[in-house]
N, C-alpha and C positions, 0 to 999 in steps of 0.2 A: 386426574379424574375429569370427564366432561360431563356436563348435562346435557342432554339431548332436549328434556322439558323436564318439568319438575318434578314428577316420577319415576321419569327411566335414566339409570348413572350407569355411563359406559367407563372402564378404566382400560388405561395404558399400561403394559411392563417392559421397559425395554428387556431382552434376554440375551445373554451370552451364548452364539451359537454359530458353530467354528463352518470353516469351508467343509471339513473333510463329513459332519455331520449334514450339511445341507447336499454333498453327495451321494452320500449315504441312501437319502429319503427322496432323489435324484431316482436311482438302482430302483429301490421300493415299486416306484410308482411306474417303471420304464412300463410302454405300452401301453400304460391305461392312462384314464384321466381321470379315477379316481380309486382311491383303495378300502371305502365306504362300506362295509358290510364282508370287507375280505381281509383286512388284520388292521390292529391299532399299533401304528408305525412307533407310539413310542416307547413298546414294549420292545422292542431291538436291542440290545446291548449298547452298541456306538452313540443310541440315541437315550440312555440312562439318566447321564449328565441333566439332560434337556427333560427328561420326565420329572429329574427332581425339583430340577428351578420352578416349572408349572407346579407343583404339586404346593409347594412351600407360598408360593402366591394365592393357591385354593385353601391351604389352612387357613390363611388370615380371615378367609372372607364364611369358615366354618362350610365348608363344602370339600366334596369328594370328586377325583377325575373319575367318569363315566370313561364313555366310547370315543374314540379321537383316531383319526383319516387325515391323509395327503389326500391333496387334489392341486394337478397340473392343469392350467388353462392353457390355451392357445386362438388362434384365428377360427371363431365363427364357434366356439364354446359360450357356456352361459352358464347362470343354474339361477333359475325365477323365483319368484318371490316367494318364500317360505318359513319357516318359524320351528322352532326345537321343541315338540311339546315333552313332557319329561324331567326335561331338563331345569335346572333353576340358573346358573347363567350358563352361556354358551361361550364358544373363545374361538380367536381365527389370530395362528400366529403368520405374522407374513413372512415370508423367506427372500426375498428378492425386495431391491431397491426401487423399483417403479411398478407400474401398469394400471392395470383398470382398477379400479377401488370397488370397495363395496360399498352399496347403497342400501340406507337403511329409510324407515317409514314409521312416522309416529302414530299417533291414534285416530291422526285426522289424514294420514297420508301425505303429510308433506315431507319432502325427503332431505336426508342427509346424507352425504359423502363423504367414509370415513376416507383420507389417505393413506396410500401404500407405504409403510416406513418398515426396511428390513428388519427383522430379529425384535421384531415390537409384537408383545402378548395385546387383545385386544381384549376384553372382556367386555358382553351386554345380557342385561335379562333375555332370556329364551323366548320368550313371547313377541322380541320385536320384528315385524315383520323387515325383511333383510334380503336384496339379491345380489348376483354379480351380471352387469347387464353384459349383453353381446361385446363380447373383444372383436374388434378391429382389424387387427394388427399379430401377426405371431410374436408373443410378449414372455413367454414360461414364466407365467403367474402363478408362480408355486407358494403354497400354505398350508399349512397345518389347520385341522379344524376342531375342536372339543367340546364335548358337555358332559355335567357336573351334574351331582346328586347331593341330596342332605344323606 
């Protein structure tokens, strides 16, 4: 669990989640760089496993898995600063062992920088505002992304 300030508690999961599944949502997403609004990737079969672990981490917290998207970043990708309204916490699983981190913003703006740590559930309230700034570098910044409901 970390506190960002003494309001907002962002928690960590680490998750078991295999090569052949991070291929899997590889396939999903080929060509696009995001699958937001066109299927929730962990409705797939191969990726079950992976729905149940999320789900069993959103019981504890008495919350339900909403809507949840792959999104592949690459060189000169972004997604600005924005917030889950809706939602009660939001989640960004990371799939890949490095890259651009997300950066989050508390109520005065000062920012935090979660790191990229493979197969690590991220969980933060919906309301923090949160982006991924400009990559670099071609990195396949690939994640899962979620929000939750009472």
């Amino acid at each position: 669990m970390i506190k960002f300030n003494p309001f907002d508690t962002f928690y960590k999961y680490k998750l078991n989640i295999t090569d052949e599944q991070i291929n899997q949502i590889k396939i999903l997403i080929q060509n696009n760089f995001t699958t937001y609004n066109k299927l929730n990737v962990l409705n797939f079969p191969l990726l079950f496993d992976l729905k149940k672990q999320v789900i069993n981490i959103l019981n504890d917290h008495n919350i339900f898995l909403d809507h949840n998207w792959a999104q592949l970043y690459n060189k000169s990708n972004n997604h600005g600063v924005h917030t889950h309204p809706y939602s009660v916490l939001s989640g960004i699983i990371y799939l890949t062992s490095e890259g651009t981190p997300t950066t989050f913003y508390d109520r005065v703006f000062n920012e935090y920088q979660n790191p990229v740590e493979k197969n690590t559930l991220v969980l933060f309230p919906s309301y923090i505002p949160h982006e991924v700034k400009t990559l670099k570098t071609n990195e396949n910044r690939l994640i899962i992304s979620l929000n939750t409901k009472k």
